[in-house]
Structure formats: structure tokens, C-alpha cells
C-alpha positions in Angstrom: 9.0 2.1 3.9 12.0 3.6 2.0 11.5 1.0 -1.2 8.2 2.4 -1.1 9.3 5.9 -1.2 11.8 5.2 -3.5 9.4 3.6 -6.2 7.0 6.5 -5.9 10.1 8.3 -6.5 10.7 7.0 -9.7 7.3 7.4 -10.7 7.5 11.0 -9.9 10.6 11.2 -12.5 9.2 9.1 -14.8 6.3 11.4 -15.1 8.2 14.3 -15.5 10.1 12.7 -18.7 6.4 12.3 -19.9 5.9 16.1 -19.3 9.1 16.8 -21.2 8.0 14.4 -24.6 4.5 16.1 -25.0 6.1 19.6 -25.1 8.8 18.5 -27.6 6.0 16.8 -30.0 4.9 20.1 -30.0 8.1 21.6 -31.3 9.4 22.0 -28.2 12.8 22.3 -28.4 13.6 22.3 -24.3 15.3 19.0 -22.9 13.7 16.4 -21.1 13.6 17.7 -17.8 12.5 21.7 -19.1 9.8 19.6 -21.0 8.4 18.7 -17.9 8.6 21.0 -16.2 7.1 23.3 -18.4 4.2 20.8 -18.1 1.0 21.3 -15.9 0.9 17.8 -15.1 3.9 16.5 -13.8 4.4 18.8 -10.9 5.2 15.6 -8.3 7.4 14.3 -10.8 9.7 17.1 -11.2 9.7 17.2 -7.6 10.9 13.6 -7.5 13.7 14.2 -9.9 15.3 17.2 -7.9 14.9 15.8 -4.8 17.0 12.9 -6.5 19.6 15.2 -7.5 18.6 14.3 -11.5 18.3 17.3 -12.9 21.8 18.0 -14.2 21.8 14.5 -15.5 18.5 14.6 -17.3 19.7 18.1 -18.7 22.6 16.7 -19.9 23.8 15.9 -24.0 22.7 12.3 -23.6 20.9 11.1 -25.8 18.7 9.0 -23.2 15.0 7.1 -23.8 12.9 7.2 -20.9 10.2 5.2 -19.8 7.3 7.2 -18.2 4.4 6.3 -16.2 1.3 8.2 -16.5 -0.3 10.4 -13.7 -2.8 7.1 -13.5 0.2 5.0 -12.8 1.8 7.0 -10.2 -1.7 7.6 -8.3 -1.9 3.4 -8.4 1.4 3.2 -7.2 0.7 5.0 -4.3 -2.7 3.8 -3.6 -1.1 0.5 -3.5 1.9 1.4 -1.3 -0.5 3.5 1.1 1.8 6.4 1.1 1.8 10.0 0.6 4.0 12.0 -2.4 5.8 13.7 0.6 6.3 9.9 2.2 7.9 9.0 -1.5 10.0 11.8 -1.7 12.0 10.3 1.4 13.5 7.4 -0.4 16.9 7.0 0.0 16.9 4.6 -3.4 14.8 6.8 -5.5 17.6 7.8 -7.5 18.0 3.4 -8.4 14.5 3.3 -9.1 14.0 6.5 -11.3 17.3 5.3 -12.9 16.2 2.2 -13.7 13.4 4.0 -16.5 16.3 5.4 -18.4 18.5 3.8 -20.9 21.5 5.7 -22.8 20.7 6.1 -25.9 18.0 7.5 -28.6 15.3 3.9 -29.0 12.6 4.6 -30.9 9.8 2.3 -30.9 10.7 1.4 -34.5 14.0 0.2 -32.7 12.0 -2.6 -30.5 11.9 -5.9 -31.1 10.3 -8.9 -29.5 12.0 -10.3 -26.2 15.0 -7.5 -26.4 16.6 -7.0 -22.9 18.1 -3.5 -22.3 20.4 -2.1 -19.8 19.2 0.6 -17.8 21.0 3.3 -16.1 20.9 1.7 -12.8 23.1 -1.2 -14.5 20.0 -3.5 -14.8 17.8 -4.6 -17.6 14.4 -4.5 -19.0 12.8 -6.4 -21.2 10.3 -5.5 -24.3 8.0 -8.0 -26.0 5.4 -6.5 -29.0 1.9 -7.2 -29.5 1.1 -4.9 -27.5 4.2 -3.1 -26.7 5.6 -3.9 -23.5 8.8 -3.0 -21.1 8.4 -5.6 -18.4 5.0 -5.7 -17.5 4.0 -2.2 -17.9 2.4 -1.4 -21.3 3.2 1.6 -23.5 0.6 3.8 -24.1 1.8 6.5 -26.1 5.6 6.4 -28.1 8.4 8.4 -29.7 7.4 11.7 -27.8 10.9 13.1 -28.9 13.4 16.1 -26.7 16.0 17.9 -28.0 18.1 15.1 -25.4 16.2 12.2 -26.2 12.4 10.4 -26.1 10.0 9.8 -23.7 7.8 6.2 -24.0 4.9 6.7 -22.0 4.0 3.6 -19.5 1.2 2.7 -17.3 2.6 1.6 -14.3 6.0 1.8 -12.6 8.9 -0.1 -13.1 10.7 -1.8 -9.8 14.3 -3.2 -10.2 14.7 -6.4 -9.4 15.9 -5.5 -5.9 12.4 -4.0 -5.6 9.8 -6.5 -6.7 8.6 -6.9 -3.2 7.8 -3.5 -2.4 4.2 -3.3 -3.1 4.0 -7.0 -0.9 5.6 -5.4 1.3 4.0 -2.6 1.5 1.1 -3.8 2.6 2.6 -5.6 5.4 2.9 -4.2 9.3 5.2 -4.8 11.5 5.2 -7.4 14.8 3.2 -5.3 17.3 0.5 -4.2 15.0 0.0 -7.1 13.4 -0.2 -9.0 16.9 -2.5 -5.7 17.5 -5.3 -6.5 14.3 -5.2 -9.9 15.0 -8.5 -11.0 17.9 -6.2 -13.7 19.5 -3.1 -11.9 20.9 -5.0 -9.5 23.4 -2.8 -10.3 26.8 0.6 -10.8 24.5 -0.6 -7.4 23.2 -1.3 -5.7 26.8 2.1 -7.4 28.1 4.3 -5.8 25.8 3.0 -2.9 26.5 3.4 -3.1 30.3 7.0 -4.9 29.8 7.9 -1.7 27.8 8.6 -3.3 24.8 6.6 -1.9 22.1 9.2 0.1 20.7 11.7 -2.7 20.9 9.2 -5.2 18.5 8.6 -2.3 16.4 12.3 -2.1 15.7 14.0 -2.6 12.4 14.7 -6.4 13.1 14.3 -8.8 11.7 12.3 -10.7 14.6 10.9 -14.1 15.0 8.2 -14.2 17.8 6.7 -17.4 19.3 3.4 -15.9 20.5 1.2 -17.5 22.6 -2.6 -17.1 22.2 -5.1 -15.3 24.6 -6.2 -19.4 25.3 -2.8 -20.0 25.8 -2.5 -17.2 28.6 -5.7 -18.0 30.1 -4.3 -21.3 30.4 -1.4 -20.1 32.2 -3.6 -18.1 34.7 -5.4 -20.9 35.6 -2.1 -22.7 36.0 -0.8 -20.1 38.7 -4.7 -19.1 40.4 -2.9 -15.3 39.0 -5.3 -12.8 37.4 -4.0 -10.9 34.0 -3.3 -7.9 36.3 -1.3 -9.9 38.7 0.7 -11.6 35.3 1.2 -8.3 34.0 2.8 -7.0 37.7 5.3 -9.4 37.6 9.2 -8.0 37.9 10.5 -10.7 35.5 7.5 -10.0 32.8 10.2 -8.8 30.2 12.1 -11.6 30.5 9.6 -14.0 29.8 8.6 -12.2 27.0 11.9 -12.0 25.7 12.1 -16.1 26.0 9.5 -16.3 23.1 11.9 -13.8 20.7 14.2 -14.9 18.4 16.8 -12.6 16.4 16.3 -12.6 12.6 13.7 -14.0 10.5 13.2 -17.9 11.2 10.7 -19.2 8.9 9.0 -22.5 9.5 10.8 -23.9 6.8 14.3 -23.0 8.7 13.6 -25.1 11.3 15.3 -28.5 12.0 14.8 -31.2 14.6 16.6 -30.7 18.1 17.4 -27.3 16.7 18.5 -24.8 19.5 17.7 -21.4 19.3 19.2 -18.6 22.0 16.0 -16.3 22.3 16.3 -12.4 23.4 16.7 -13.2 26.8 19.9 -14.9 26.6 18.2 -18.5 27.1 17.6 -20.9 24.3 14.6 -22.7 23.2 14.6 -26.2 21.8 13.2 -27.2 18.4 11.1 -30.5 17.8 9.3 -31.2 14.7 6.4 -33.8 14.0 4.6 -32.3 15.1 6.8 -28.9 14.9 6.8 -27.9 19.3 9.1 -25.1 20.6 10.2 -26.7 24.2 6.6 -28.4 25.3 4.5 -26.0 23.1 2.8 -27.0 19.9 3.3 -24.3 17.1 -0.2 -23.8 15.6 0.0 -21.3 13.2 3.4 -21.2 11.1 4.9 -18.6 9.6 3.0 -15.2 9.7 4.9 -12.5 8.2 5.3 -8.9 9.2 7.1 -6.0 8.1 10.2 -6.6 10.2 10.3 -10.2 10.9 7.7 -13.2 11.5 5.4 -14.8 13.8 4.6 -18.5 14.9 1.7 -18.8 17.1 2.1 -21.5 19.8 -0.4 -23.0 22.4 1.4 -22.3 25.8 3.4 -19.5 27.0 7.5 -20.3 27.0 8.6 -20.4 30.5 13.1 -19.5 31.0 14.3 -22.0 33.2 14.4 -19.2 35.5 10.8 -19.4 35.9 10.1 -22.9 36.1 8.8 -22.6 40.0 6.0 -20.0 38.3 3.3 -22.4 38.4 4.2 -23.3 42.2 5.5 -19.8 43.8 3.4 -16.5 41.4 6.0 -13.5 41.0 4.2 -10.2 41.6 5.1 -7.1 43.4 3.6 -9.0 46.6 5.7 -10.8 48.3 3.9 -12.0 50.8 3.4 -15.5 49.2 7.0 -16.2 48.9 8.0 -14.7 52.4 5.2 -17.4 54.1 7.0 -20.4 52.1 10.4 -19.0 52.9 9.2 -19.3 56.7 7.7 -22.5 56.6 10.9 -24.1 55.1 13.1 -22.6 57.5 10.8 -23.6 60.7 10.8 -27.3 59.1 14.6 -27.0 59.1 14.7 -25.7 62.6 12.2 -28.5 64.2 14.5 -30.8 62.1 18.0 -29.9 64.0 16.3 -29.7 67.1 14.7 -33.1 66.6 18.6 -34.4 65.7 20.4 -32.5 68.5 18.3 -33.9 71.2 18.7 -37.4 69.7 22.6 -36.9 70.0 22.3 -35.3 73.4 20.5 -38.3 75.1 22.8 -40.7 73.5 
């Protein structure tokens, strides 16, 4: 969310430079950031650079040659990243991004050549090619709008640093929960988490790697311990099961490595097989789906910690009833067992 922020950020300055170069064309005397301002259209934009803390800088004796998407651009951006101006405006690496559409110096377009890489302020570079002009893969649309600090190039989209390519991917990512949540298959893992309390926990920063088993695989499991889904989801151990299918960081499918183990959330670990790729006795079925803070393998039977390898034999719910009878029954048998030996020994 914050590289998102940050590159509608930079839009927003980028815009305002814009502003600034169409009032000096006029005769405009003002600097780039008065130009703008002075504009109707780049209200967003100016926003964006103060909220950067640009201003002084954009004032300043420079020269500087900015590169300036277009109201159009900024909108795209946006549309794109799903976000709000006021949602942008929270970036802490807007100033890299904005920075990273000015370059020290006066370049006029007459100044371009083909292939030429040039530094930005942010300390990394751009690159123009000609026919048509180009600065990475954002045309310009409209050149040499000229300040009394420098020009404005007019662009039609927004530039990302190379730290920033991903945003828009990312962007349109979610994180763990909801994309278990969109998905038709993950209904019970959806409605344990919730009653494990553990929503906010997979919604974290991360990164995550989940083994989640499908609704099939749960029903399996049901079947398994003659347990409804309410009776699963009353368990006091629920967490920890659920724990035993998460993994800290981001393990893609490609990460993985035969006999691997893995210590999961719970503090147990989980043991790696490959052809076909298993986690403990469970096939992985789907490989490597990625959300906002981590990843997801979908398996075909719920991980059980070696603390719950009875489950299929004794069902752990708030009623204990189940377990108290087998508790009985072993101690009776243990009972009729000394008495059995005692009067052996006595007659002898």
C-alpha cells in the first residue's frame, strides 16, 4: 500500500511541474512549483509535492528538467492501484518516487538523444529513446514548457524507480485471508481462522506461507473423526492446528527441496517431499498462489502436529465426555488386570 501511495505521489508532483511549464510558455516568469500552482489543473499535484516537503526544493536556483505526467496519467495510475489521492498522499516514499521525475539540470528536448540514460534526483536513471520521444516507457507528449528554474516535459504515465516496478502488480494483489476469502474452495479454513482468532494475525505484514487445505480436504477430515464443522471449529487446540500449516516468510514452490524441514507457526515442523511435491502425507495441489503479504500452497488433507495425532481416534471439543469414558475403561482394564495377577500370586 505505501509504494502505491508513494507513486501516486509522484504523479501528483509530476503534475504540478506540468502546471508550472504551461504558465511560463506563457511568459510566466514564476518557478516551477508557483507555475503550478497558479494552475487550475494540478491541484492534487501541488498537494503531493508539499506533503513531500518539495517545495523549497522545487523553488530553488536549480536549474532542474522535470518529467510530468498528465492529469490522464495520474487518474490511470490510480485506477490501476485502486486507491484514493488522500490514500497516495500517505506514502512514506513519495518523496523517491516524485524525485525520481527530476534531473539537475536545464535538458531541452533538442538535448535528447537516442538510448541516453540520465540520473535522476533520486540517484537512479532514466532512459530516453526518439521516434517517438520516450523516457522509459512513458511517451512525451508535449516538450520544452520552460520556468524561470527550469522545464517541464510533459508525460503520459508515471515513472516507478526500479525499486517500484512491482507496485501496480502488486497492487492488485490481497492479502492471505482475503484471498483465501474470494476464493469458493477455502470456506471451513476461512470460518476456522475466524473462530481460532486469527484473522488479524494472517492479515499481518508477514511475509506468510500457508499450506491450506481445501473445503474437500476438511470434509475429509470430518468424516475421518464422525465430528461436524461446528464440533471442529470448538476444539481448544483449533489454533494450533492451524498454526501447523503456517510457515514464516515467503516459501515459493520453487524454494522447496527434498527432505526439506520447515518449523511452522506452532513451533512444530513440517517435512518436505518432492515428486510429487507432499508436505508430511499431503499432496500440494495448487503451487504457489501469491498474496499481498506472503503465499499460498493448497494441499489435499489438513496437517495434523504430532500433538494431535490421536484426533482421528479421541475428537477434541469442549465435551469431554468422550475422553473421560476411554479414560475409565483403560483404568478398569488395568484394575481387573492387577486383581487377575494378585490372586494368581496369592494362591501360589
Amino acid at each position: 500500500m505505501k509504494k502505491k501511495i508513494s507513486v501516486l505521489f509522484l504523479a501528483f508532483i509530476l503534475m504540478l511541474s506540468m502546471s508550472m511549464g504551461v504558465q511560463a510558455n506563457n511568459g510566466n516568469s514564476a518557478d516551477i512549483v508557483d507555475t503550478a500552482v497558479a494552475s487550475e489543473d494540478f491541484n492534487t499535484l501541488v498537494a503531493a509535492v508539499q506533503a513531500a516537503g518539495l517545495v523549497d526544493a522545487l523553488k530553488g536556483e536549480g536549474p532542474f528538467t522535470v518529467f510530468a505526467p498528465t492529469d490522464e496519467a495520474f487518474n490511470q495510475l490510480l485506477n490501476e492501484l485502486n486507491l484514493t489521492a488522500e490514500q497516495l498522499l500517505a506514502s512514506d516514499e513519495l518523496s523517491n518516487i516524485l524525485l525520481y521525475h527530476v534531473v539537475s539540470g536545464k535538458v531541452m528536448s533538442s538535448d535528447l538523444v537516442d538510448g541516453m540514460e540520465v540520473e535522476t534526483l533520486n540517484g537512479e536513471k532514466i532512459v530516453i529513446s526518439l521516434d517517438p520521444v520516450k523516457v522509459n516507457n512513458s511517451t512525451v507528449v508535449a516538450a520544452d514548457i520552460e520556468t524561470s528554474n527550469g522545464v517541464i516535459h510533459v508525460i503520459d504515465t508515471v515513472l516507478l524507480p526500479a525499486g517500484d516496478q512491482a507496485v501496480e502488480e502488486e497492487a492488485t494483489l490481497t492479502d492471505i485471508v482475503d484471498t483465501a476469502v474470494a476464493a469458493d474452495n477455502f470456506q471451513t479454513l476461512v470460518a476456522a481462522v475466524q473462530a481460532a482468532g486469527l484473522v488479524d494475525a494472517l492479515k499481518g505484514e508477514g511475509p506468510f506461507t500457508v499450506f491450506a487445505p481445501t473445503d474437500e480436504a476438511f470434509n475429509q477430515l470430518l468424516a475421518e473423526l464422525g465430528v461436524t464443522a461446528e464440533q471442529l471449529l470448538a476444539r481448544e487446540d483449533l489454533a494450533d492446528i492451524l498454526l501447523y500449516h503456517v510457515v514464516s516468510g515467503k516459501v515459493l514452490s520453487t524454494d522447496l527441496t527434498d527432505g526439506m524441514e520447515v518449523e511452522t507457526l506452532n513451533g512444530e515442523k513440517i517435512i518436505i517431499s518432492l515428486n510429487p511435491v507432499k508436505v508430511n502425507d499431503s499432496n500440494v495441489v495448487a503451487a504457489d498462489i501469491e498474496a499481498s503479504n506472503g503465499v499460498i500452497h493448497v494441499i489435499d488433507a489438513v496437517l495434523l502436529p504430532i500433538g494431535d495425532e490421536a484426533v482421528t481416534e479421541i475428537p477434541k471439543t469442549g465435551n469431554n465426555s468422550i475422553s473421560m469414558y476411554v479414560l475409565l475403561a483403560i483404568l478398569a482394564g488395568a484394575v481387573g488386570l492387577y486383581v487377575v495377577r494378585r490372586t494368581r500370586t496369592v494362591r501360589a
